[in-house]
C-alpha positions in Angstrom: 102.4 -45.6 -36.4 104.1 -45.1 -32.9 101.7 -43.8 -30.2 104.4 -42.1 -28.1 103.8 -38.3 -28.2 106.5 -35.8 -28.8 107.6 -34.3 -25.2 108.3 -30.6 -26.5 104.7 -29.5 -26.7 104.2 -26.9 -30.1 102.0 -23.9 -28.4 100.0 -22.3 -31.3 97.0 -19.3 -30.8 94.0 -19.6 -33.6 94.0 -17.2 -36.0 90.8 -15.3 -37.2 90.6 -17.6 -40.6 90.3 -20.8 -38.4 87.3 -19.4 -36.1 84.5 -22.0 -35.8 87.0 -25.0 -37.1 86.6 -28.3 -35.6 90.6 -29.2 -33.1 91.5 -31.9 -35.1 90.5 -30.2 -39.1 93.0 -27.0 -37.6 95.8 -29.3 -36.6 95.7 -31.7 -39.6 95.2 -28.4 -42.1 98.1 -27.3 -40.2 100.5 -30.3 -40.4 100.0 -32.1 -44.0 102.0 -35.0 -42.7 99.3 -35.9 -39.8 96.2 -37.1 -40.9 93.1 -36.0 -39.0 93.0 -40.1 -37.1 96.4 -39.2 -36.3 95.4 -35.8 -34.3 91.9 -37.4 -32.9 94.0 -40.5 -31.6 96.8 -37.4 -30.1 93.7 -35.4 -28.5 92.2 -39.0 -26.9 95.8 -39.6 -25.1 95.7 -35.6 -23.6 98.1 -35.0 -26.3 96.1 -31.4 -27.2 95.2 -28.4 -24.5 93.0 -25.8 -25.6 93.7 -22.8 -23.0 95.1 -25.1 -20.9 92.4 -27.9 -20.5 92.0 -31.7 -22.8 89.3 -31.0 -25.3 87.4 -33.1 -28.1 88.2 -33.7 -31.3 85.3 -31.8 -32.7 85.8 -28.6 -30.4 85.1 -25.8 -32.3 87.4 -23.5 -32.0 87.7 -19.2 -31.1 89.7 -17.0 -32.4 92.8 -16.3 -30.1 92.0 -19.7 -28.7 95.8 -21.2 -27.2 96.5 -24.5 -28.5 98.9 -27.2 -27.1 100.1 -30.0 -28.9 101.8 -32.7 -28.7 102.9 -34.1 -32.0 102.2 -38.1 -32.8 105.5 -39.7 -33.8 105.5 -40.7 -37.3 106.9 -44.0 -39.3 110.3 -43.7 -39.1 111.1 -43.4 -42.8 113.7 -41.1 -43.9 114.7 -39.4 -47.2 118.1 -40.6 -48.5 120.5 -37.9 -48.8 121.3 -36.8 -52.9 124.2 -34.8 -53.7 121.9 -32.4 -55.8 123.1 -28.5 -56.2 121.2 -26.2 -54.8 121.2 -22.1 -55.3 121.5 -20.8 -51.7 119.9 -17.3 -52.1 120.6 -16.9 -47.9 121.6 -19.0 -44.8 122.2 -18.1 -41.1 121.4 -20.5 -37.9 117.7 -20.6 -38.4 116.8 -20.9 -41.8 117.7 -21.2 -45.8 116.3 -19.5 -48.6 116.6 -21.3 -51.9 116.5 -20.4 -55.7 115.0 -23.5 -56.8 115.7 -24.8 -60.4 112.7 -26.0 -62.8 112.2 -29.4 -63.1 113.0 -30.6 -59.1 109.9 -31.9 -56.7 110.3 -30.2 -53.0 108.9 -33.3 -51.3 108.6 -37.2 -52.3 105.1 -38.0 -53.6 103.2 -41.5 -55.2 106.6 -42.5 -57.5 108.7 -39.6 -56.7 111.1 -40.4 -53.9 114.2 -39.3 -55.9 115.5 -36.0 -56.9 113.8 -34.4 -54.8 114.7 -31.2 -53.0 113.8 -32.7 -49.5 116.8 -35.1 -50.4 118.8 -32.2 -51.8 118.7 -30.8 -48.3 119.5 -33.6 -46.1 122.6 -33.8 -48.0 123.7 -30.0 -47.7 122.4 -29.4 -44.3 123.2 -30.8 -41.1 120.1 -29.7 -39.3 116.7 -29.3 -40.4 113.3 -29.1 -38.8 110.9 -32.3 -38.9 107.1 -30.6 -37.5 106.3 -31.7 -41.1 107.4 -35.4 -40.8 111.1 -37.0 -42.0 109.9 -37.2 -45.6 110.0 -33.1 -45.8 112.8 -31.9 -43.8 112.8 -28.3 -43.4 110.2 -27.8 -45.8 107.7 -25.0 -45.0 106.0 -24.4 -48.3 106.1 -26.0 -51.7 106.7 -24.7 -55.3 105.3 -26.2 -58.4 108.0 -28.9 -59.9 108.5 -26.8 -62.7 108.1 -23.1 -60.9 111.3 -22.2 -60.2 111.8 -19.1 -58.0 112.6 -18.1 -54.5 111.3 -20.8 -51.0 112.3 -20.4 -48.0 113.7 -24.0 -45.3 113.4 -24.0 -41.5 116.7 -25.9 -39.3 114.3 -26.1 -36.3 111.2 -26.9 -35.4 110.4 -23.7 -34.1 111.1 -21.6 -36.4 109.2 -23.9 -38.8 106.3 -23.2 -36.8 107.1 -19.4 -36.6 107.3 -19.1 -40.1 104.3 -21.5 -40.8 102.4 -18.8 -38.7 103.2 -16.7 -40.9 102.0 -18.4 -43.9 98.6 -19.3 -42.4 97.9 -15.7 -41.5 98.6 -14.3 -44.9 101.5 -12.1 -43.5 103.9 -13.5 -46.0 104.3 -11.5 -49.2 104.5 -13.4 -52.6 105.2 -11.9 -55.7 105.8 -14.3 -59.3 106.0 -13.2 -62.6 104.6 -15.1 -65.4 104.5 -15.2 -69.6 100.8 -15.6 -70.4 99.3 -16.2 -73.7 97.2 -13.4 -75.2 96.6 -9.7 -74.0 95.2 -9.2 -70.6 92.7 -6.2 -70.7 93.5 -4.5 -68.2 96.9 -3.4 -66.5 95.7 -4.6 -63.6 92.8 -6.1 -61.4 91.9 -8.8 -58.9 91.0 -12.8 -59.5 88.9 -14.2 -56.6 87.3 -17.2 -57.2 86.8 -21.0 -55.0 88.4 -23.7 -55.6 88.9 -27.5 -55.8 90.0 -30.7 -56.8 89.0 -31.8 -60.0 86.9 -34.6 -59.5 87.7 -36.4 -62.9 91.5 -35.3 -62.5 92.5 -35.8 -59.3 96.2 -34.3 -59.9 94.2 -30.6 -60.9 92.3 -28.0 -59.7 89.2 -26.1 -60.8 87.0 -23.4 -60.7 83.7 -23.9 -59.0 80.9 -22.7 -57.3 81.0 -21.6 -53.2 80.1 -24.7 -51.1 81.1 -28.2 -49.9 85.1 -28.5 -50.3 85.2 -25.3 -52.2 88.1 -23.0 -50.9 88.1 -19.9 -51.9 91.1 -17.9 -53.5 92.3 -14.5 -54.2 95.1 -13.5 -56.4 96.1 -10.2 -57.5 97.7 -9.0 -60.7 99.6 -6.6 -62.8 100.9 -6.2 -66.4 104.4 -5.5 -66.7 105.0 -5.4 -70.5 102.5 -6.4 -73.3 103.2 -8.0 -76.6 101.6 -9.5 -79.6 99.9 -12.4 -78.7 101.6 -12.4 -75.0 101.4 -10.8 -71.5 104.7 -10.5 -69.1 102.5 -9.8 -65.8 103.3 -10.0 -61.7 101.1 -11.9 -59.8 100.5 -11.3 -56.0 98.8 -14.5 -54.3 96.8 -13.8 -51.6 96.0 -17.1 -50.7 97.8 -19.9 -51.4 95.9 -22.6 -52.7 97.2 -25.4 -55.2 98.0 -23.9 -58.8 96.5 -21.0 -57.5 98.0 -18.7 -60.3 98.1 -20.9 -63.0 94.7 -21.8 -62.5 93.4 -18.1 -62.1 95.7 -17.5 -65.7 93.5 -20.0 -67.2 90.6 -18.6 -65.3 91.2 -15.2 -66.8 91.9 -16.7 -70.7 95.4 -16.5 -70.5 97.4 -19.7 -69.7 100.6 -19.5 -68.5 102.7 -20.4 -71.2 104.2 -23.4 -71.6 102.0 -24.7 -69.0 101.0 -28.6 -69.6 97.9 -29.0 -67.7 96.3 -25.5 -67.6 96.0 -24.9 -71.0 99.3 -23.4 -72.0 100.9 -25.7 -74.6 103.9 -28.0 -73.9 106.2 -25.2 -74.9 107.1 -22.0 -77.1 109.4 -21.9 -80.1 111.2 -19.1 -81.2 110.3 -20.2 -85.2 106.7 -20.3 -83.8 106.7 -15.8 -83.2 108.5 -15.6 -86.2 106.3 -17.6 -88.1 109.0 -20.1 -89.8 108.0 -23.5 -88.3 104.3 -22.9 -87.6 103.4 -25.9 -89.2 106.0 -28.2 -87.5 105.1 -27.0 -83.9 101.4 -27.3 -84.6 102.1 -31.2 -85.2 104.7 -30.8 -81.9 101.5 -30.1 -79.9 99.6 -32.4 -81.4 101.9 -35.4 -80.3 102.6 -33.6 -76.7 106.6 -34.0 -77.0 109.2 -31.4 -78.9 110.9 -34.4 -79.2 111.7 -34.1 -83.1 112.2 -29.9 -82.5 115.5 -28.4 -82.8 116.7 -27.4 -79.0 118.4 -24.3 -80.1 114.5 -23.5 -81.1 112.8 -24.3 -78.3 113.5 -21.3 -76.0 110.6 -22.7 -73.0 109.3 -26.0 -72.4 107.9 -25.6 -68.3 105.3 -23.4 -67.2 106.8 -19.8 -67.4 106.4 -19.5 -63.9 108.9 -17.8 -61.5 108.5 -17.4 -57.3 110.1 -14.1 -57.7 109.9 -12.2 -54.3 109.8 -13.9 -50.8 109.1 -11.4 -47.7 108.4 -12.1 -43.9 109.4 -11.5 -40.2 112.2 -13.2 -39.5 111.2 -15.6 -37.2 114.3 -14.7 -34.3 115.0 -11.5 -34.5 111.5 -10.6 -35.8 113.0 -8.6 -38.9 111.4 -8.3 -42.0 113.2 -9.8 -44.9 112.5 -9.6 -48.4 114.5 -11.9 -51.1 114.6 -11.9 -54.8 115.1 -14.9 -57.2 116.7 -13.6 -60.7 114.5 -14.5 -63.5 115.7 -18.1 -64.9 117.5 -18.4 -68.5 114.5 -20.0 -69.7 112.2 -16.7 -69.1 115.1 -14.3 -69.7 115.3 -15.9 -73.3 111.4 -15.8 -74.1 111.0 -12.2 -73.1 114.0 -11.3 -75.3 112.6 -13.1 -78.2 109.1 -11.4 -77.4 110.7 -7.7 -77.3 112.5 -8.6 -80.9 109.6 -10.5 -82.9 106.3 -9.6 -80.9 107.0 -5.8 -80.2 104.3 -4.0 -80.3 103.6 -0.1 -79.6 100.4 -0.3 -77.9 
C-alpha cells in the first residue's frame, strides 16, 4: 500500500452512536475498504485532526467531536468495466439510484470479480466516487445478491460522504417487502435482537446474547396480506446490519421464502400450493437444486426479498427524496399464485 495521503482532507462530526469509540475503530467502521492498520499508520503521519489537533489512535471519541482525515491511498486495482444493463430508477450530476436485478453482487468479493454491479457502473458512468476504494466505485450501501430492489450510487466523493452520513445516523428510511413462510401473529410488532457472525459459518449471521462483537439490531414490521401457509409483510430496518431481515424472519419463525441459508427452502413451486407435485419438490429439497423441476413451475427460486422504498436528503440541495422499486416478476408471480390457491378469509 502507498503511504502518500489524499490532499482533499474528508471533514466528518461524530455522531451520538459513535460516543466513546476508539479514532481508528470510527474511521475503519466508517470506510470498509481501510483496515484499522491502514487508519493507525494515517493518524501516525498527522493524517487525522480531531477538532483541529493530531490525536492517537485509541482516542476515544465525543459526540459532535470534528474529525479530519486524510484518506491512505489504496492498491491501485481497478474493476474492469462490463457492459451489464442496469435499471436507472433516477440520475442527475450527483448521484444514481438503481433497481437492481436478483442474482448481481454490488461489489467483487473472495471469487467474485465478475458481474458485478461495481463493474456494471464503471461501464455506464463516467464519474463515480472512490472514498470506498477503486474496487466499489460509487457504491454507498450494498444489497443482498439475490435482494433485488431500490440502492442508491454517489459520482463524487462528497456526496458519498453526505449520503454515508446519512446512513450512519439512521436518517435514511428503508422499507422491503418480503414472502415469509407461515402466519405471523400479529399484524405488526418490533424485532430487536444482537447480532453476529456465525462462528462455525463464517458467510452467516446469528442471533446471540449482548456482549463481545455482538451488535445489536432493530427491525420493524408489518403484515400486508396473509395467506395459508404464507405472510406478504413490509419490513422497516432500523439498523442495518448483515441479513438483518432475513435473519430477524428466521428469528421470528418465518423464513423468507426461497431463502437458501436462513431456512427458507431453495425455492417455491406453484404444484407445491396446489398440492400436485408435493412429492417431487420434497426430493427437489432434498438434493438442493430444481434442476430436474419444470421452469414454467417454479415461480421463485431467490430469497423473496425486495429493497422496495429508498428515502433521504438529497445530499446538494438538501431535499428529501423518496424512490420506489416495482416489485420484480418473480414476487409479482408468487403473490398471484398465493391469492388464487392459498386464499384464505381470515
Amino acid at each position: 500500500m502507498s503511504e502518500e495521503l489524499s490532499h482533499e482532507p474528508i471533514e466528518l462530526t461524530v455522531e451520538s452512536r459513535a460516543h466513546g469509540w476508539r479514532v481508528d475503530h470510527y474511521l475503519s467502521r466508517l470506510y470498509a475498504n481501510y483496515s484499522r492498520s491502514m487508519f493507525q499508520k494515517s493518524i501516525e503521519q498527522g493524517g487525522v485532526l480531531v477538532n483541529g489537533l493530531e490525536t492517537k489512535a485509541g482516542r476515544r471519541l465525543k459526540v459532535n467531536d470534528r474529525v479530519s482525515v486524510k484518506l491512505p491511498d489504496l492498491p491501485d486495482e481497478t474493476i474492469p468495466a462490463e457492459d451489464i444493463p442496469l435499471e436507472v430508477v433516477y440520475e442527475d450530476d450527483h448521484l444514481v439510484v438503481i433497481n437492481k436485478a436478483a442474482n448481481m453482487i454490488v461489489h467483487p468479493g473472495k471469487g467474485n470479480y465478475r458481474g458485478t454491479m461495481a463493474g456494471a457502473l464503471q461501464f455506464h458512468f463516467d464519474e463515480l466516487s472512490d472514498t470506498a476504494g477503486k474496487l466499489r466505485p460509487g457504491i454507498v450501501h450494498r444489497l443482498d445478491r439475490d435482494t433485488t430492489g431500490v440502492l442508491v450510487v454517489a459520482k463524487n466523493n462528497q456526496v458519498h460522504n453526505r449520503l454515508s452520513s446519512q446512513f450512519a445516523d439512521r436518517d435514511v428510511k428503508k422499507v422491503y417487502h418480503a414472502i415469509g413462510w407461515g402466519n405471523l401473529e400479529f399484524d405488526a410488532g418490533q424485532i430487536s435482537t444482537f447480532v453476529k457472525t456465525n462462528p462455525k459459518h463464517r458467510e452467516k449471521m446469528i442471533v446471540c446474547e449482548e456482549g463481545g462483537k455482538a451488535r445489536h439490531a432493530d427491525t420493524y414490521y408489518k403484515v400486508l396480506e396473509r395467506f395459508d401457509g404464507f405472510t406478504y409483510v413490509e419490513l422497516h430496518p432500523k439498523t442495518g446490519r448483515t441479513h438483518q431481515l432475513r435473519l430477524h424472519m428466521l428469528h421470528l419463525g418465518h423464513s423468507i421464502v426461497a431463502d437458501r441459508q436462513y431456512g427458507g427452502h431453495i425455492g417455491l413451486l406453484k404444484s407445491e400450493l396446489t398440492g400436485e407435485n408435493e412429492f417431487g419438490f420434497q426430493t427437489a429439497r432434498k438434493k438442493r437444486t430444481l434442476e430436474h423441476i419444470d421452469p414454467s413451475d417454479i415461480l421463485i427460486d431467490r430469497q423473496a426479498l425486495h429493497a422496495h422504498i429508498l428515502e433521504f436528503d438529497h445530499p446538494e440541495t438538501g431535499k428529501r427524496m423518496s424512490f420506489t422499486a416495482p416489485l420484480p416478476d418473480d414476487m409479482q408471480q408468487t403473490l398471484a399464485a398465493l391469492r388464487d390457491y392459498r386464499k384464505t378469509t381470515s
